[in-house]
C-alpha positions as a printed NumPy array, in Angstrom:
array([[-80.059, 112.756, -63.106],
       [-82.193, 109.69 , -62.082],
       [-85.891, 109.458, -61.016],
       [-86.367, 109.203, -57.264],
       [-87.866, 105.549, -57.717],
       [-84.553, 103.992, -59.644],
       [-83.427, 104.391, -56.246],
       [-82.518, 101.58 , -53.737],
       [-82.995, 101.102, -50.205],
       [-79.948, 102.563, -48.348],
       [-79.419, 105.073, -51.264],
       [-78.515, 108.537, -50.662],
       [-78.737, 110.814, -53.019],
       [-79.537, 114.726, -53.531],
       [-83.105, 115.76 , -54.707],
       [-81.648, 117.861, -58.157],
       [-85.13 , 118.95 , -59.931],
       [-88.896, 118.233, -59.252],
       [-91.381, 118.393, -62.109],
       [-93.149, 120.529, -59.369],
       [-96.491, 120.814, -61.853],
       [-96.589, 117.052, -61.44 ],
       [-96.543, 116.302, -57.743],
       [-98.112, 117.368, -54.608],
       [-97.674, 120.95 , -52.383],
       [-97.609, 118.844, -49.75 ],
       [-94.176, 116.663, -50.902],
       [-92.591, 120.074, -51.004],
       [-93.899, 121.014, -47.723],
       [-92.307, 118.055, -46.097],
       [-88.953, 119.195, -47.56 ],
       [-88.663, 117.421, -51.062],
       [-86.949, 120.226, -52.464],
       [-83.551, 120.465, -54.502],
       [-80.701, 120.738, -53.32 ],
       [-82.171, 118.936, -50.168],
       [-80.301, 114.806, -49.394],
       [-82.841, 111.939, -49.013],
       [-82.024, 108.701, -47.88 ],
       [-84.554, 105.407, -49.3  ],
       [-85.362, 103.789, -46.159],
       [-87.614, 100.794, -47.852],
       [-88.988, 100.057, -50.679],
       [-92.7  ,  98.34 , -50.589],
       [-92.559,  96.745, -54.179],
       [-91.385,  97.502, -57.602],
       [-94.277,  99.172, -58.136],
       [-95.139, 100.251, -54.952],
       [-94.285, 103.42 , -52.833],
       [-91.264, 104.058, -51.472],
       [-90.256, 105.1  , -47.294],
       [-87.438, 108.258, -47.651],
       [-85.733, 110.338, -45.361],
       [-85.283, 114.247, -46.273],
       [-84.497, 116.466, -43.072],
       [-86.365, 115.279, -40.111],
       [-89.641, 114.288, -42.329],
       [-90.197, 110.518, -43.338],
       [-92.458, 110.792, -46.3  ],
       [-93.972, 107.497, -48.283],
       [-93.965, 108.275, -51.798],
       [-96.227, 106.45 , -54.644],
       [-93.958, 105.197, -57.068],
       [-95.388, 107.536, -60.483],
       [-94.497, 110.81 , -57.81 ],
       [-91.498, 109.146, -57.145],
       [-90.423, 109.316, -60.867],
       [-90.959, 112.962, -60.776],
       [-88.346, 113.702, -58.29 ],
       [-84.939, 113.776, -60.318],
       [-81.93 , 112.922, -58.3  ],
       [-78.387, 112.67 , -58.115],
       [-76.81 , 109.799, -55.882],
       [-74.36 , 111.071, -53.908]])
């Protein structure tokens, strides 16, 4: 497994495990769970957040949340 910001734009991969004590309800609410696909639609900056697709939802994501979301490209 791979943090969430390793990831590319274009990259598809399945959310596998969330260090859920370390990011926001409201990321889950929007459907960042495992077992859900995500799909890196841009990326701002190395260090800055990144533009995903999970279900219908388009979340931006700051890059130290984005390290907390584990990840399995598919």
């Amino acid at each position: 497994m791979i943090g969430l910001n390793t990831l590319k734009k274009g990259d598809r991969a399945i959310i596998k495990d969330i260090l859920i004590d370390q990011v926001p309800l409201s990321l889950l609410e929007m459907g960042c769970l495992p077992g859900n696909e995500l799909l890196i639609l841009g990326l701002a900056s190395k260090k800055g957040p990144i533009y995903i697709k999970v279900d219908q939802s388009h979340i931006s994501i700051d890059i130290i949340t984005a390290s907390k979301v584990l990840v399995e490209l598919k």
